[in-house]
N, C-alpha and C positions, 0 to 999 in steps of 0.2 A: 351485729358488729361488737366485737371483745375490747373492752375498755380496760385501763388497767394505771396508776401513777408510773409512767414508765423512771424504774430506779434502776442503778446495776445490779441491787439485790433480788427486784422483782425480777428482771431479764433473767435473769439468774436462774433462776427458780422455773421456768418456764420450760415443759418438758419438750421432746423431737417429737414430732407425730411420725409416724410408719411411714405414712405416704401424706400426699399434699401439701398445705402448706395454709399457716395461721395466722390472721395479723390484729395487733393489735394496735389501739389506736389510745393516742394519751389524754387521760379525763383533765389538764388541765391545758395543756398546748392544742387548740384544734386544727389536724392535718398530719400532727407529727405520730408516726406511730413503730410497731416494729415487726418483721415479717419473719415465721420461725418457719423453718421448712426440717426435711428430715435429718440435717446434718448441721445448718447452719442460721442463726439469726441474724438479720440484716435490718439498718434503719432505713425509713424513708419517712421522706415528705409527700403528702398528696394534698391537690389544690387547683382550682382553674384558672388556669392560663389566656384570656382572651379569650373566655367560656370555653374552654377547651381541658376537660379534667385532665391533668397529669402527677404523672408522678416522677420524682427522683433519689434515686437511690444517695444514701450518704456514708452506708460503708457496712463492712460487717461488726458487731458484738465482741469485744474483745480489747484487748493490749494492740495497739494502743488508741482504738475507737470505744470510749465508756459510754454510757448513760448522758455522761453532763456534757460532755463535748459534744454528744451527738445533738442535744436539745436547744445548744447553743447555735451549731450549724442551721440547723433547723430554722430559727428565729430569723435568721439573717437568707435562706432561699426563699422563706415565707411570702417573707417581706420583697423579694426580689418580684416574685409570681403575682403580686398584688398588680405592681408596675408596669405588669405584661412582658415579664423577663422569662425565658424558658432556658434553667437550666443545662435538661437534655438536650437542645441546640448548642446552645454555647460551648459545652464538651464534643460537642462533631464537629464545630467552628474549629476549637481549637486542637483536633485530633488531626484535622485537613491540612489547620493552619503550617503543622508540621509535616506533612506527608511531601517525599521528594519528587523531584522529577522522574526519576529510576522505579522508582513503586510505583508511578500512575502510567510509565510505560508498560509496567509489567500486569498491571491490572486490564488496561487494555486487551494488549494480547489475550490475554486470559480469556476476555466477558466478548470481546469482538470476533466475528466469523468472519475469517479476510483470508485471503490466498497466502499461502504461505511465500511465495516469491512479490507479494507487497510488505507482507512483514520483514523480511529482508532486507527489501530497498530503506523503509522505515527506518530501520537499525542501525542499518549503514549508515544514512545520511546525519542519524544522530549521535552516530560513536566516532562519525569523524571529523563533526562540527559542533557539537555540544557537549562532549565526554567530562567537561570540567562544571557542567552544570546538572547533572546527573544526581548529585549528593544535594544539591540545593533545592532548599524546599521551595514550593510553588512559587505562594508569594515572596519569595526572596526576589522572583526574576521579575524585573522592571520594565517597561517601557523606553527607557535610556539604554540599557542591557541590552534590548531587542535590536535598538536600531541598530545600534555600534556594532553588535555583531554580522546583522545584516550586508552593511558596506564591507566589513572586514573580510565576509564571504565570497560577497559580489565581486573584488577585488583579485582576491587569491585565488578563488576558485572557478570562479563563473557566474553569472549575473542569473542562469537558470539553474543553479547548485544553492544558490543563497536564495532565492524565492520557493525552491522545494523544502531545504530543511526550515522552512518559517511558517512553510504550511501543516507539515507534521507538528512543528509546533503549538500551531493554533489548534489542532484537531485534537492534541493530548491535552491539553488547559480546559478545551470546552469538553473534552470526555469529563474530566475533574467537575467543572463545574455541573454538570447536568447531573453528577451521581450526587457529591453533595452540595447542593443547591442553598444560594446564600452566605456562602464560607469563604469565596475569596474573592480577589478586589478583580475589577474588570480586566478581560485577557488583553494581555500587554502588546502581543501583535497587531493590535487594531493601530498601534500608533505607525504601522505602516500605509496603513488606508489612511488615517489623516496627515499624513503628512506627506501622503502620494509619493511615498517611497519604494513602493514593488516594482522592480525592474520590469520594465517592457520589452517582453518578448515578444521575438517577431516566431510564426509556427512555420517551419519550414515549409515551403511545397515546392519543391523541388523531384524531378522525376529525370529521366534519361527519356530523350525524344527518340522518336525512332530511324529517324537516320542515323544518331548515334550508337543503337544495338549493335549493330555490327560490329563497330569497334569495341564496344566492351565485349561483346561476345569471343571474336578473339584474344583480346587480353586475358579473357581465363586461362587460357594454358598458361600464365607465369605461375597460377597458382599451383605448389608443387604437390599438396594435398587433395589428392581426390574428393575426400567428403567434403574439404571445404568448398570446391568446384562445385562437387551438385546441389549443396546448399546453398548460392547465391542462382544456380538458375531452375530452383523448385520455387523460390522467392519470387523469381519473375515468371514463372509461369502457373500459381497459384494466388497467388499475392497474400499469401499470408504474412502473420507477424512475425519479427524475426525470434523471439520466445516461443510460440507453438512452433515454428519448424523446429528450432534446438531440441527442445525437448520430445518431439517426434519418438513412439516406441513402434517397435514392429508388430504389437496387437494391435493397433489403431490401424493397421494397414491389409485390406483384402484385397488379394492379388484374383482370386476368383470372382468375385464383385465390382472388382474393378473400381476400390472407392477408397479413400481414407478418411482414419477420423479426427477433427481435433477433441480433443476433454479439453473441458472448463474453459475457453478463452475467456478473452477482458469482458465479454457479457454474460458471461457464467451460460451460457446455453452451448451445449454439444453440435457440432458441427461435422456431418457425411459429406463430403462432395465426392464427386464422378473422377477417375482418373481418362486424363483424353491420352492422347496416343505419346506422346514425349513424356507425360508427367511417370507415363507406367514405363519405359525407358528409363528413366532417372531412378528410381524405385527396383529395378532389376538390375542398373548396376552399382546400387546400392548394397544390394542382396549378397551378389556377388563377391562383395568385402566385408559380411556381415564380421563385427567383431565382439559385440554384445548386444544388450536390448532393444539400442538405441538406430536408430537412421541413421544418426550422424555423431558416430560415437567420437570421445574426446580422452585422453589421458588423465583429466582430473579425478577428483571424486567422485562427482556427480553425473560421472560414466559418457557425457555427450560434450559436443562443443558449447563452449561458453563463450568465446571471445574471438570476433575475428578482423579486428583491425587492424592488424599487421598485414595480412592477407590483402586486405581492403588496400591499403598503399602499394602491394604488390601489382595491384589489379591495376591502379591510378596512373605509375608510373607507365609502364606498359603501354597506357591507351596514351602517355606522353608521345613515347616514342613511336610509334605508328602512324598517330597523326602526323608528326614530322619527318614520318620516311627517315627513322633510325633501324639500323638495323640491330643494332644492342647501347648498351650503356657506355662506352669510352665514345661512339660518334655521337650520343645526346649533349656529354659533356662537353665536347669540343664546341657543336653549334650550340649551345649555351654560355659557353666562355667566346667564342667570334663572333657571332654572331644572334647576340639575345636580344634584338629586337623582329624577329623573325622568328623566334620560339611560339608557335601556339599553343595554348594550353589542353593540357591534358583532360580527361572527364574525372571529375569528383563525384561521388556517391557514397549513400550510407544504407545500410540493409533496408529499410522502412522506403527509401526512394524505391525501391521493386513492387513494394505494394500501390504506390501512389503509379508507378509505370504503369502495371498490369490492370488498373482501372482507368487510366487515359484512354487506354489504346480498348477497351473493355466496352468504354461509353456507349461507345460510336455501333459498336456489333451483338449488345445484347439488350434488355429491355432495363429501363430502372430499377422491376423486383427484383428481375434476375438477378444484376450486380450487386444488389443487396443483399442479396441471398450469399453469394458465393463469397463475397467481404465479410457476410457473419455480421455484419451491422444492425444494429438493435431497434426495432420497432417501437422502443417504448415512446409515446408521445404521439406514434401516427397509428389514428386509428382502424383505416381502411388497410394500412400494409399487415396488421395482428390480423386482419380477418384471410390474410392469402396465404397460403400454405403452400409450398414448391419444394415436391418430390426431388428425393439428390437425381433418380434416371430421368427428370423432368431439366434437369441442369446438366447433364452431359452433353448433350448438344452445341449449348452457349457455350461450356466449357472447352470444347473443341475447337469451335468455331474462335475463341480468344487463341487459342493455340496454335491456330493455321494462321493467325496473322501475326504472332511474335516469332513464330518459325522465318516467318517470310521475310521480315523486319532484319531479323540477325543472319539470313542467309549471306553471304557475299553476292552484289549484283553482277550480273553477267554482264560482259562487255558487248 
């Protein structure tokens, strides 16, 4: 160990080595010393911290860090380190203490393996209910901030809009907090658990019974877009998610296999199933209008359909008028202006209701793996369903046999 009266004139004097690097340590301060590497001299202190040797840097050699400032610094970390103070802490405390909302979103991103349509939703929910909290650093955002925002959301937007962006916000705080650990005050969303402020949702379950197929199955004709037609009834006769059909590409789909695939659903495991006799039908005149890569191609950027709730009210009204024995829209409005207590109501639906349909009706005519199987729902947690493994030609069958009773469902009955 190189010992030296560390002065400006001795650092001075102290030549570069080629390579590595030299420290010297001061015969009269013990701890304080100075590190010469092949470009640059730099001071430090060394000392144990809660028996823990450390070290911290206190600047480099030069204008305007001298000898006597540096010995000075020194005297006063010294003494901090005695106390059980750690420096190098304290500088990542206060490196966090300034880190924004915006950087720990983006560091997220960064460090996190997430579908790129959750980062999305993510982004969204926070550029269009926090975009003015963005530049504020962590701890700037309070527990009084959290709530008041929350109502504000729950209010304007939706009571299940303001409890999603409060959960992304608790997820980006405790990313913060787990990276660095000890640096900021407790995550301020928690004052929604005490003070039992999370909106309670009710989880839809809502399906279309099957006496009611029929009517909606006729009301698809108001839809004037064909793909959007066979994309509400691939949804009920597959029950996928309304995200994997959108996104649906025509390599995912063997016409000589007779199967399709989904990639990546919400369990991140790939999913084959069997096409039964209607699904391969919907799929061929799909073909038939192929426009690019997609099944269910869409005008936007992202080349498929995105969005179909306008459709969706197309679809609603319709099954208005039928059930009422309309025969168009000027005699619904009349017997709604003469006579609205006599109006029955129409059927309401939202895409995810096909999935919930095609396993009602599903229950009753396959086995519980099967339906498992064929929903793509995740075994994790049971541990006898991991050990069963069901062939997609081992699911064509059940898959059929769902198919011959929604066929039957939507037929018109014969008089």
């Amino acid at each position: 160990m190189a010992k030296l009266n560390i002065t400006k004139d001795k650092v001075d004097s102290l030549h570069f080595p080629t390579t590595g690097r030299i420290d010297y340590f001061d015969e009269k301060l013990t701890g304080f010393g100075v590190r010469v590497s092949p470009t640059t001299k730099t001071y430090f202190v060394m000392a144990r911290v809660n028996g823990k040797l450390t070290r911290v840097t206190i600047g480099k050699h030069g204008s305007p860090k001298t000898a006597d400032g540096a010995r000075k610094e020194a005297k006063g970390i010294l003494g901090d380190m005695t106390k059980g103070i750690d420096h190098n802490q304290e500088k990542v405390k206060a490196r966090v203490r300034g880190l924004t909302l915006k950087e720990i979103i983006e560091q997220y991103f960064e460090t996190q393996s997430i579908k790129t349509s959750t980062a999305d939703n993510y982004s969204l929910l926070l550029d269009t209910h926090l975009s003015d909290w963005k530049k504020k650093p962590l701890k700037e955002i309070t527990r009084e901030m959290v709530s008041a925002r929350h109502l504000n959301i729950s209010k304007n937007s939706g009571q299940a809009s303001a409890n999603n962006v409060m959960k992304v916000l608790r997820l980006m705080y405790n990313h913060a907090a787990g990276k660095y650990p000890d640096t900021l005050p407790e995550n301020p969303v928690k004052v929604l658990s005490n003070a039992r402020q999370w909106n309670k949702i009710k989880r839809r379950g809502t399906c279309l019974q099957e006496h009611e197929l029929a009517v909606w199955w006729k009301a698809l004709d108001a839809v004037q877009t064909p793909a959007t037609r066979d994309f509400f009834k691939l949804l009920l006769f597959t029950g996928l998610r309304k995200d994997e059909a959108l996104s649906l590409k025509w390599t995912q789909v063997d016409f000589e296999g007779k199967t399709f695939t989904i990639l990546d659903p919400k369990n991140n495991n790939d999913l084959t199933l069997p096409m039964s006799t209607t699904i391969t039908e919907i799929f061929k005149d799909r073909l038939k209008c192929r426009e690019n890569d997609f099944v269910f191609p869409g005008p936007g950027k992202t080349g498929h359909l995105i969005e179909t709730r306008k459709q969706i009210g197309h679809v609603e009204r319709e099954t208005l008028k039928i059930i009422n024995g309309c025969a168009d829209d000027a005699e619904l409005a009349k017997m709604q202006k003469e006579h609205p207590d006599k109006v029955k109501p129409g059927l309401s639906f939202m895409p995810h209701d096909m999935r919930r349909t095609f396993a009602t009706i599903a229950e009753n005519l396959v086995s519980y793996t099967e339906l498992k199987r064929l929903l793509n729902h995740s075994s994790e947690g049971d541990v006898t369903q991991g050990y069963l493994i069901i062939s997609t030609e081992k699911l064509r069958e059940p898959m059929q046999r769902i198919t011959d009773a929604i066929v039957k469902a939507v037929m018109p009955k014969q008089p």
